[in-house]
N, C-alpha and C positions, 0 to 999 in steps of 0.2 A: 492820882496822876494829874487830873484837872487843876489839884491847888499847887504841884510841882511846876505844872506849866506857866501857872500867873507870877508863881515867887522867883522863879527864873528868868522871867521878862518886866518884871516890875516898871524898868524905867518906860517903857511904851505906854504907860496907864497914869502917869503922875506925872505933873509940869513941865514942861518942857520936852515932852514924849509926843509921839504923831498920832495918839489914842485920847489927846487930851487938850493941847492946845484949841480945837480948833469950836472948842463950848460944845454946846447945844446943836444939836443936829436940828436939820430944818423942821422935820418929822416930829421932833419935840418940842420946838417952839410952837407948832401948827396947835399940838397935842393941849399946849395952856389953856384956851379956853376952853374944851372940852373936859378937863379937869375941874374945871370951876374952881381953879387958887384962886386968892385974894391974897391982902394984905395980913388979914388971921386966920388963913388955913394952916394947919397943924400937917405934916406930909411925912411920909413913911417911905426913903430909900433903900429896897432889899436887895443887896449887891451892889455895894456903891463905890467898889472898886478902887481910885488912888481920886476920885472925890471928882471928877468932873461932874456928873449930872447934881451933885452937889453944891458946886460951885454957880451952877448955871439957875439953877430955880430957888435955892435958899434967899436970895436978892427979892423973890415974888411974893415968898408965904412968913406967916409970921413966927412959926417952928420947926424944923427938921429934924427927925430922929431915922440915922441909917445906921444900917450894920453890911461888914464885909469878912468874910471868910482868909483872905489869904490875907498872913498878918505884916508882909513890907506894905500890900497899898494899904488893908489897913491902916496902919500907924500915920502914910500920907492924909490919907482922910478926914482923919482924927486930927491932924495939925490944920485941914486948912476948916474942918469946922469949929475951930475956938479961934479963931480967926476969923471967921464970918460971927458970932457971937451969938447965933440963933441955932448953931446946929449941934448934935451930939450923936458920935458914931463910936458905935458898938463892935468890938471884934466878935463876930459869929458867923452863923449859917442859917439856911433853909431847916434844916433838920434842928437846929436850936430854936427856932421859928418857932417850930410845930411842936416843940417843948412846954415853949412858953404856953404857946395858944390851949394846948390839953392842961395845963393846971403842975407841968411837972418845972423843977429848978431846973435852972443853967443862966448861961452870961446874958440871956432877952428875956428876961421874968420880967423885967422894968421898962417893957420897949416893947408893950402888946397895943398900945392906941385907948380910945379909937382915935383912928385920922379921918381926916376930912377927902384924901387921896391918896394914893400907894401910885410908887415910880419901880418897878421893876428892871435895876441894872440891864443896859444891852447882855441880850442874852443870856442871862444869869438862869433863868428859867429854861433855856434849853440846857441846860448844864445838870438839870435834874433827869439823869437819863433813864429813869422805871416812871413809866404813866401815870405810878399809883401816887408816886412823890408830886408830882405836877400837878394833879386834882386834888394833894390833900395839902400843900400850899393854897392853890386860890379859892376854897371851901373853907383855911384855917380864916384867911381874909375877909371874906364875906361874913364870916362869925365874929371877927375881934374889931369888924372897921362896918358896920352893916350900910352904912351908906356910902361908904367912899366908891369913886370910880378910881381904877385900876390902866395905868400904861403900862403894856410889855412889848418891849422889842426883839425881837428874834430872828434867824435866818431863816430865809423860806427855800422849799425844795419842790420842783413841778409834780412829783406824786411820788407813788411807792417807789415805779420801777427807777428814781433818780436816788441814788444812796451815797453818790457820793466817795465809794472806796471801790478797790475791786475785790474779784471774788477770794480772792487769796487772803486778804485783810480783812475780810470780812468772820472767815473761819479763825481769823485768829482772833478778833475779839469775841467769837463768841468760845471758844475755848478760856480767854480769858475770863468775863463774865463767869462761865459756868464753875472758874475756878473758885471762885469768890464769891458764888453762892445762886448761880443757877440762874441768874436774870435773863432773859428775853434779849436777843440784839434786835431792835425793831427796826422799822425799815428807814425811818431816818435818820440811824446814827451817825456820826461820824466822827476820826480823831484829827485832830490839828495841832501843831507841834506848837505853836504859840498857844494854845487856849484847853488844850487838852479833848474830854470828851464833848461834842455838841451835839444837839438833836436839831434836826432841822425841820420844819412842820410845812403842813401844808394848811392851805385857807379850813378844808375843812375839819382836821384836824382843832385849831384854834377856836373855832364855831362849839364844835360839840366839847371840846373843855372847858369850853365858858359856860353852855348850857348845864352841863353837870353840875357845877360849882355856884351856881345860881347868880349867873353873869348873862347878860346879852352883849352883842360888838356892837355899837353905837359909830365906831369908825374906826377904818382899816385903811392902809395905804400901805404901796411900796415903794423902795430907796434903792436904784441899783448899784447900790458900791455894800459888797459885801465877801467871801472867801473869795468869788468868780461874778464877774456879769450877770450870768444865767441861775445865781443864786442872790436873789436883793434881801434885801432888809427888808422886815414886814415889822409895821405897826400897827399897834390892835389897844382902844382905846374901848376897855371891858365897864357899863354900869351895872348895878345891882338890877337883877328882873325883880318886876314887879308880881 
């Protein structure tokens, strides 16, 4: 349902769309030197959508290799990285990710690193809606990129008791869920008609994921333009612990 939502709204994600013109969000440019690009850092786009954060830091480093799940921005992506000359995107997922990363075939066997940095598409990582998939993403990272620091952006929610749906919606995804194999509706789920399912985290939430996955937060900020005001954008600029 998450990739019907992106394929269905494509053009807000690619050129000329109001999810794409307007570059690099502040938060991300903040985010460069905290990443330590250069002119030959190698950089790893996971969910890179119709290619904006693509288009925005490929200009910084000396390689880019992304992948994106839903295959209209896809295909945009892939047009405007042979156009930038430095970049190459991959049609996949998180779960092809973690293919590559354990040693099995699929379309990222050739697109494991190491990088030098990992950009995690806005929100793409709250789009992995079971805990276990979000810890074995940035645990696959810290294995196949062991130095790179990590940007994720994500929506943030004030704590449990803020979820975001009501209780009537709430019972129907977890009936859904359960249809499809028993998952958890945790407390920051949520669905959005443009973006499908999102998790929405809180500070400490992002803390003990990174601690799990052998990450500290070296820097965090919030962007208040996000579904609502009282839900900002959070940025969490993850390095490897020591």
């Amino acid at each position: 349902m998450t990739g019907l939502a992106y394929s269905e709204n494509p053009v807000r994600y690619v050129p000329g769309g109001t999810h794409f013109d307007g570059g690099l969000f502040d938060w991300e440019r903040a985010a460069i030197p905290l990443l330590g690009l250069g002119a030959t850092s190698r950089l790893l786009i996971a969910g890179a959508g119709g290619g904006r954060e693509l288009t925005g830091f490929a200009p910084l480093v000396g390689e880019v290799v992304a992948f994106e799940p839903s295959e209209p921005l896809f295909e945009t992506a892939a047009r405007i990285g042979r156009r930038l000359g430095n970049a190459v995107v991959h049609l996949g997922s998180y779960e092809d990710f973690l293919d590559a990363a354990h040693g099995r075939s699929g379309p990222l066997s050739g697109a494991l690193g190491p990088y030098d940095a990992v950009v995690l598409g806005r929100n793409s990582l709250g789009h992995l809606t079971d805990p276990a998939d979000r810890l074995a993403v940035l645990k696959a990272l810290r294995k196949t990129s062991p130095a790179a620091r990590v940007l994720a952006t994500v929506t943030m929610r004030r704590g449990a008791e803020d979820i975001g749906q009501s209780p009537r919606v709430r019972r129907i995804l977890r009936r859904a869920f359960g249809t499809v194999g028993g998952q958890r509706v945790d407390d920051g789920l949520r669905y959005v008609r443009t973006r499908g399912f999102l998790h929405q985290f809180t500070y400490d939430e992002i803390a003990e994921l990174a601690t799990r996955a052998g990450y500290s937060v070296v820097s965090r900020e919030t962007w208040p333009i996000a579904l609502r005001q009282d839900r900002p954008t959070g940025y969490f600029v993850l390095a490897p612990a020591k």
